[in-house]
N, C-alpha and C positions, 0 to 999 in steps of 0.2 A: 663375307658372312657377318662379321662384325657390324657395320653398316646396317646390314637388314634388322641384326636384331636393333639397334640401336633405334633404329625407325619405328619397330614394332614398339619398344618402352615409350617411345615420344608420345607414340600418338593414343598407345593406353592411359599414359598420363593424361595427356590434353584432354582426355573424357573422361578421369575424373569426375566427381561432384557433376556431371553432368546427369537432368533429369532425362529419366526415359519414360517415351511415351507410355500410358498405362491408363488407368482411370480412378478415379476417384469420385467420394458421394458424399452430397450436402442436401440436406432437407429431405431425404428418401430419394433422390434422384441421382444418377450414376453418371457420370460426365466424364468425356475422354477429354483427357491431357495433350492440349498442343506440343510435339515432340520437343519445339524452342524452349519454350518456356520452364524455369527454374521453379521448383514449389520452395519454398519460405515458411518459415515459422509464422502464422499468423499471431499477428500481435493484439493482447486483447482478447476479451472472453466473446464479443459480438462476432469477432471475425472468425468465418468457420472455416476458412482455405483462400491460401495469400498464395501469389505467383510473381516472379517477374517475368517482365519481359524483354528481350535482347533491344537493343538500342537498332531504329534506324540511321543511315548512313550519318553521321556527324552528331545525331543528338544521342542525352542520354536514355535510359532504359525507362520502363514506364513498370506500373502494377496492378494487379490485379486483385481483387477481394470478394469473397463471396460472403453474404449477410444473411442470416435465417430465423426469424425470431417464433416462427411458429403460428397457427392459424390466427388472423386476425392483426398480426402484430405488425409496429412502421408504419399504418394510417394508408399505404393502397396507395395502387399504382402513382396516381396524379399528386400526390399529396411528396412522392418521394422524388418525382420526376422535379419535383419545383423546387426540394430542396437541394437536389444535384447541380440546378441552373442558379442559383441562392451562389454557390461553390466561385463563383464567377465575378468580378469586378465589374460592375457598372457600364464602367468605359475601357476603353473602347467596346459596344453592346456585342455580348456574346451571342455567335450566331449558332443558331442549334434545329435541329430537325427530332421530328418523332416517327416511327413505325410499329404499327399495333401487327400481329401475325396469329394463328392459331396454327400450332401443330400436334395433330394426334385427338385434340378436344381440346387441346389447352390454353391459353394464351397467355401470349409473350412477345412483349415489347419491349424496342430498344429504341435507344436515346443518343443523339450525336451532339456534341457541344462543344465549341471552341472558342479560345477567346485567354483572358487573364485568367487563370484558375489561383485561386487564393489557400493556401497550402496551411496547415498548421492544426492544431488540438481543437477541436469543435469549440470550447467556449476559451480557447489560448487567442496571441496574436497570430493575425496572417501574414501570411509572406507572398507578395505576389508571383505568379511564375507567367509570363506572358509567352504567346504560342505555343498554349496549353491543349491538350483536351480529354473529354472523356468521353468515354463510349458504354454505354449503362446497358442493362438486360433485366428486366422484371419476370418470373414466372411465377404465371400465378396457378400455384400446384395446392393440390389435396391438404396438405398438411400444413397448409402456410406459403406465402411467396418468397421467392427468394430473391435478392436484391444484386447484382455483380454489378460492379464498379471498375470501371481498366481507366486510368490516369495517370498522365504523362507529355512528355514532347508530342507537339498535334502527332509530324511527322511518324513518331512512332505506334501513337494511338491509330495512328490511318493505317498502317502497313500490319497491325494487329488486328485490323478489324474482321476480314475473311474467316481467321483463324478461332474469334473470340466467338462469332455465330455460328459457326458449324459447333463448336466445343456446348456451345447454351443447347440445341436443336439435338446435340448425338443424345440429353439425356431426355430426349421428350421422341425418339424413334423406337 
């Protein structure tokens, strides 16, 4: 009997500070919460909702941000997509793909990039991070587009990505 509870406290603790899935809304749009993923203080008055994400096998964790500046605002889709592949080191050339999508009326594209991702304060020094990558989402909604940003270990931006496009898409069903 002792045992059982024992097992019972262990494993209430171990889920702790664990986030549970739910949903949450950035820019008038309602987006469910990948069960993995930890919400975060987003850091910064730009950033409207920070997440982490669990680490694939051997690398670290990766993160996530959502950006909303309201209609017109961050210059449109292309102009941000170029500043995400900007994020990148030269060399060795960052390999990246694009996919434009509509769903419901709306569109919404995302962005694959891998390569040295250059870490650091927008106008600070960078830090290079090699076998990087990011996986970006534009929606371009009513009230303004909203910008998400997941970056991190390739490994774990790849193993985030199923979960990162159903999460963009639940708020546009």
């Amino acid at each position: 009997m002792k045992l059982m509870t024992l097992l019972s406290l262990a494993c209430a603790l171990s889920l702790q500070g664990q986030d549970k899935p739910g949903k949450f809304e950035v820019g008038g749009l309602k987006f469910a919460k990948p069960a993995a993923w930890k919400t975060v203080e987003a850091k910064g008055d730009v950033r409207k909702a920070q997440f982490e994400i669990p680490s694939a096998k051997g690398a670290d964790a990766a993160e996530c941000v959502f950006f909303h500046f309201g209609p017109g605002g961050a210059g449109g889709v292309q102009a941000n997509v170029g500043r995400w592949l900007q994020q990148f080191a030269k060399e060795p050339a960052v390999k990246h793909a694009q996919e434009q999508l509509v769903v419901n009326g709306v569109k919404l594209t995302f962005v694959l990039a891998e390569g040295t991702y250059l870490t650091g304060p927008p106008f600070g020094e960078k830090v290079p991070k090699a076998n990087s990558a990011l996986l970006g989402g534009i929606i371009e909604a009513k009230d303004g587009s909203l910008y998400i940003r997941l970056t991190g270990p390739a490994a774990t931006v790849r193993d985030a990505n199923k979960d990162f496009r159903a999460m963009l898409e639940s708020a546009l069903k």
